[in-house]
ZAFIZA-243670 format. One line per 5 residues: number of its first residue (from 1); for each residue z, x negated, y of C-alpha. Coordinates in steps of 0.05 Angstrom, whole numbers, plus 5000, padded with zeros to 4 digits. Example, Ala and Ser with C-alpha at 12.3 -4.5 7.8 and 13.67 -1.06 7.14 Angstrom:
2
1) 5156 4754 4910  5143 4727 4979
//
This chain:
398
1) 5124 4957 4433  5133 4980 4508  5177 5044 4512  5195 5068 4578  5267 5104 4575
6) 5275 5111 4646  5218 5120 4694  5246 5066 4740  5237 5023 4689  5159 5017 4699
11) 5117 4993 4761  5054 5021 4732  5009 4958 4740  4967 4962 4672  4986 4884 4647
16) 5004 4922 4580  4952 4968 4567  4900 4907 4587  4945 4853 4539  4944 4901 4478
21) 4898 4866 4425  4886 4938 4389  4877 4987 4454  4932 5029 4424  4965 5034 4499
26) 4941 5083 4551  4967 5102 4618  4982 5185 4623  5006 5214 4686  5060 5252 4692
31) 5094 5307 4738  5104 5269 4795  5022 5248 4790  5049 5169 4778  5017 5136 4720
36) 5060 5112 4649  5041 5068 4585  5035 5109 4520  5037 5072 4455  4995 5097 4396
41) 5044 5073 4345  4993 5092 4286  4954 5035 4298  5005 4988 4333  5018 4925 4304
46) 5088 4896 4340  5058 4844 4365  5095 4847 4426  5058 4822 4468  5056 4881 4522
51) 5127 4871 4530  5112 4798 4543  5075 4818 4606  5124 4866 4636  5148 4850 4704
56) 5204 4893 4693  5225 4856 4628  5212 4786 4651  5233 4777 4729  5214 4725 4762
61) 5269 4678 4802  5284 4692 4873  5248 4645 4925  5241 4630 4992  5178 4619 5034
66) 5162 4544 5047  5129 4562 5114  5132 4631 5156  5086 4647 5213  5071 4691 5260
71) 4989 4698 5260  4931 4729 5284  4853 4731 5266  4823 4714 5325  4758 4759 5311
76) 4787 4818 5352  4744 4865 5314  4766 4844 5248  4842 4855 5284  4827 4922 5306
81) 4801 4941 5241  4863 4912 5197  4932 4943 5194  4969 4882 5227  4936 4821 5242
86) 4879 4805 5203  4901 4761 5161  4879 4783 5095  4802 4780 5118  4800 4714 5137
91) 4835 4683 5070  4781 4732 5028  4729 4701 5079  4757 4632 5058  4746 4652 4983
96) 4678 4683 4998  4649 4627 5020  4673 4585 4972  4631 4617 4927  4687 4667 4899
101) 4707 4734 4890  4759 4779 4915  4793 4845 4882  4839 4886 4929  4852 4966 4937
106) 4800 5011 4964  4779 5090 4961  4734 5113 4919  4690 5175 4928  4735 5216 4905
111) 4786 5180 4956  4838 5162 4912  4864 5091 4911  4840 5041 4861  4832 4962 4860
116) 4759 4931 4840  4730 4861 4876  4672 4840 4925  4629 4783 4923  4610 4789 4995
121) 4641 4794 5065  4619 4861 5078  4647 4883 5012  4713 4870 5053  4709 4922 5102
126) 4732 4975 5041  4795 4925 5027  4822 4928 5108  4875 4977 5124  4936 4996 5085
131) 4931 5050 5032  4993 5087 5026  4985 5110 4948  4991 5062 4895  4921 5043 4872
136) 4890 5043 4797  4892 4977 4773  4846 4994 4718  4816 4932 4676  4823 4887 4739
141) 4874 4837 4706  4819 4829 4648  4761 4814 4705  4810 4765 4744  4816 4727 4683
146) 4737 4728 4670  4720 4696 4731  4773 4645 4730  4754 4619 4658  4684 4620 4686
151) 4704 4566 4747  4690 4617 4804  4754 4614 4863  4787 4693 4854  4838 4724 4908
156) 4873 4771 4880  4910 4818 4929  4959 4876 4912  5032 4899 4920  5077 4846 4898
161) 5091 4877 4827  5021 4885 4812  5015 4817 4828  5078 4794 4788  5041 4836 4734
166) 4977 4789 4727  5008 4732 4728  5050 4745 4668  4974 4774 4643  4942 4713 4651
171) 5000 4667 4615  4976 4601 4650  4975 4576 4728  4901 4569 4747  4887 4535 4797
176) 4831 4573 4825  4872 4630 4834  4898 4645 4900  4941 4713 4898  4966 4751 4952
181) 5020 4805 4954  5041 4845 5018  5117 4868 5052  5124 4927 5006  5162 4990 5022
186) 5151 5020 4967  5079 5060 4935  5072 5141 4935  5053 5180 4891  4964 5200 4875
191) 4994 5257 4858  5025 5283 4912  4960 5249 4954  4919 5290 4923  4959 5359 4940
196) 4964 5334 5013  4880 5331 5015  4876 5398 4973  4925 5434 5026  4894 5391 5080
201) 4827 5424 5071  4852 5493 5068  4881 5486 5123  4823 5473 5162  4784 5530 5120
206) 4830 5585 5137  4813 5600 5218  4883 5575 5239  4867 5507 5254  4851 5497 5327
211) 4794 5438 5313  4747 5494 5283  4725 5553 5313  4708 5600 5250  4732 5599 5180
216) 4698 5558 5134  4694 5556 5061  4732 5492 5022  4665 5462 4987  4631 5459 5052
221) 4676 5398 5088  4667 5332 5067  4713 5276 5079  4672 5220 5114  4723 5171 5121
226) 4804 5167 5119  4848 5121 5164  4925 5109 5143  4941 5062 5197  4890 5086 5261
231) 4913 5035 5325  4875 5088 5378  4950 5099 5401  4966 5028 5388  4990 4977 5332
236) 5064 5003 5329  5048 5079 5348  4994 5078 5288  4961 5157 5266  4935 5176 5210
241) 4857 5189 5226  4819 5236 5173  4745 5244 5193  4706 5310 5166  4642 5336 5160
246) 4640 5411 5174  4587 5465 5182  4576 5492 5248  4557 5556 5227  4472 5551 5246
251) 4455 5504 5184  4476 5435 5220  4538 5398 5207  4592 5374 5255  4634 5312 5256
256) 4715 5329 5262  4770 5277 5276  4830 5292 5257  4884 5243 5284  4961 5248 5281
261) 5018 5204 5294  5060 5179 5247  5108 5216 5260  5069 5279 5262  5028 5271 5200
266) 5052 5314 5140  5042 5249 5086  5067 5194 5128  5138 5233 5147  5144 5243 5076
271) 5123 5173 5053  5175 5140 5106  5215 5187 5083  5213 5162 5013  5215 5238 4987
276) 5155 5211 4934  5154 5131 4924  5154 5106 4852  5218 5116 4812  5209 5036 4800
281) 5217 5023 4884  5282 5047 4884  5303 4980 4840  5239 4939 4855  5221 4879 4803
286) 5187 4834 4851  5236 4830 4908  5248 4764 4943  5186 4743 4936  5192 4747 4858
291) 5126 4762 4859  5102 4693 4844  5044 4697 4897  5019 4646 4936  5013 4679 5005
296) 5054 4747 5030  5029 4785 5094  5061 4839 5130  5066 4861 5192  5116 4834 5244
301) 5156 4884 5270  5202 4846 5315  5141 4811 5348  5162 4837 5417  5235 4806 5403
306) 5224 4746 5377  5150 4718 5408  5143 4769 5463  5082 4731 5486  5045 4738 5431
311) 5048 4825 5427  4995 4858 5453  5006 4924 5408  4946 4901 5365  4985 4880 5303
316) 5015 4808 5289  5014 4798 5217  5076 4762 5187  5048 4699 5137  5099 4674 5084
321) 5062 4614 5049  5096 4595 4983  5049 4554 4959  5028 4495 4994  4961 4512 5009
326) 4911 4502 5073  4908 4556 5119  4843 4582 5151  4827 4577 5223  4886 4627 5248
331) 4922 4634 5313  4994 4625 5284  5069 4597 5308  5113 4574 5263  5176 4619 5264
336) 5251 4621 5217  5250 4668 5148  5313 4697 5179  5270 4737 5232  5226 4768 5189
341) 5278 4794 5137  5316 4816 5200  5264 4873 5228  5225 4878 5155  5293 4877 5108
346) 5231 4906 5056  5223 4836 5031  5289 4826 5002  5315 4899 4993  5289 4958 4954
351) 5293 5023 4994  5350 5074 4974  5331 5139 4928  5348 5200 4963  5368 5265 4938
356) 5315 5295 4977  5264 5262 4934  5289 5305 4863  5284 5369 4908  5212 5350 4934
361) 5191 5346 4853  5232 5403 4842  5199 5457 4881  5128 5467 4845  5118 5543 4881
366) 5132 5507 4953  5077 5484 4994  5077 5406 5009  5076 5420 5075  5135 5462 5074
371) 5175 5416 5029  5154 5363 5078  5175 5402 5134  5240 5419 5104  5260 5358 5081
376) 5247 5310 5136  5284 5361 5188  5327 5318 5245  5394 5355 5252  5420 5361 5315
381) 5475 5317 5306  5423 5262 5291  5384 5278 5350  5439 5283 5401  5461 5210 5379
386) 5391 5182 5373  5397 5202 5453  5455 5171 5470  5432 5110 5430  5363 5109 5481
391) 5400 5130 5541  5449 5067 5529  5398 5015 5513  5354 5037 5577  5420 5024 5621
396) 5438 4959 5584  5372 4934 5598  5371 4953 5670
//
């Protein structure tokens, strides 16, 4: 039977609670809000099978991309509504009209992240954007696998674990399947998502915000609609946008946008901070494309370096095709794997666990923005040489 030992041990994707032929394995959460197997050993029967399915146990082989492009959807819309480039929406499009269905990560109403599938186009729109929390996976795998033994053409998109996870699921290659897996840095915790929206709120309820005029009680805002990666500012200067109904005070409601930089935003300085991935990011499974999927995207981040003429600041995704397959109608060059592993070293290396990140759990009586605060503090050492460093490179260039 699974046992997990050590936390880092387990990516959380569900292949063996969905695998298990007696339903004696359930995912608990635990202090840190990430989700765990637990094995109801009354009723277990060693069959082993949800250790068969464990992309932690059985790794795939490192690989290298057959092609790499640089691309762009050429729907500026769809562009401006995507993270990077757009690429995701036109593959799904591909699969949509091929009669097929597509599962991906979305919010719910209770805006937490979980994965489920469309059968039409529009269903995409709740699919674009990056979602920095790692999603539910639910009984997804199980779905997947119904509409594949049915005929119908499935993409199946999700960090590369999760997508190293169904495959291992489903046991056989199908070749209706078309999965797709993303540069990962690394997935943070519902749990701590869910206190950043709690505090979030009261901080707008309390009179000190500057957005509202009068204090407001918590159950009257509503969250109409959450950004992660807003491109107002631009593609590479992306804010977090958080859009909420309030009352005005006279019986009407207003509409309140709340938009911060990244580097401003309490969850994102944390998250690229890595003060709450997944214990299992600091020694990824699915790393060098491990994954087994048949497309990665990403986004390029040394676009301006390496194909200056095609940056405009509104996100260039990075393709890695490792299956020969035929692309959709995508504006795309051709470019080395070397550049993208140079500016995104995320798809080869996992990121480093900081000491920072046991304190962040640690404190339960401290305020997530606090912590946050605290913990992501520049010294002034770092910011004297971060200086020089920008003074140098302006007079180099010159």
């Amino acid at each position: 039977m699974i046992e997990i030992k050590e936390k880092k041990d387990c990516c959380g994707c569900n292949a063996c609670v969905q695998i298990c032929p007696k339903q004696c394995i359930s995912m608990k959460e635990d202090k840190e809000g990430f989700l765990y197997p637990e094995v109801n050993k009354d009723i277990c029967v060693d069959c082993h099978l949800c250790e068969k399915v464990c992309p932690v146990l059985n790794q795939g082989k490192e690989r290298k991309p057959l092609k790499v492009y640089a691309a762009k959807n050429k729907n500026e819309e769809i562009r401006r509504q995507s993270s990077s480039g757009g690429i995701f929406t036109l593959l799904a499009d591909q699969v949509i009209d091929e009669g097929g269905v597509v599962f991906g990560a979305r919010l719910n109403e209770n805006w937490e992240v979980i994965h489920s599938y469309v059968e039409t186009k529009e269903g995409l729109v709740a699919f674009r954007g990056s979602k920095y929390v790692q999603s539910r996976i639910g009984d997804n795998y199980k779905k997947a696998e119904s509409f594949l033994k049915s005929g119908r053409k499935v993409l199946f998109s999700g960090t590369p674990c999760q997508i190293a996870g169904l495959k291992l699921y489903l046991r056989k290659e199908y070749e209706n399947l078309l999965t797709v897996d993303f540069i990962c840095h690394g997935v943070p915790s519902p749990g701590v998502w869910r206190e950043y929206l709690k505090e979030e709120i009261a901080r707008q309820c309390d009179g000190k915000n500057s957005v509202l005029s009068h204090p407001i009680e918590k159950d009257k805002i509503r969250i109409n609609d959450i950004s992660f990666r807003d491109k107002k500012l631009g593609w590479k200067k992306f804010s977090f946008a958080l859009t909420l109904s309030v009352p005005d005070g006279h019986g009407a409601e207003n509409t309140v946008l709340l938009s911060e930089p990244l580097n401003k935003n309490l969850f994102l300085r944390g998250f690229l901070a890595d003060l709450y991935l997944r214990p299992s990011c600091y020694a990824c499974p699915a790393k060098c494309l491990k994954s087994g999927s048949d497309v990665t995207i990403g986004d390029f981040w040394g676009i301006g370096k390496v194909l200056p003429e095609m940056d405009d600041d509104k996100g260039v995704s990075v393709v890695m095709v490792n299956r020969n397959i035929e692309l959709p109608d995508i504006d795309l060059q051709e470019i080395n794997y070397e550049e993208i592993v140079r500016y995104n070293p995320s798809v080869e290396r996992s990121v480093r666990e900081s000491e920072k990140r046991k304190i962040f759990f640690l404190q339960k009586s401290v305020s997530m923005k606090e912590k946050v605060v605290t913990l992501t503090r520049v010294s002034l050492l770092v910011r004297v040489k971060r200086k020089v460093k920008s003074v140098l490179y302006h007079i180099v260039k010159r």
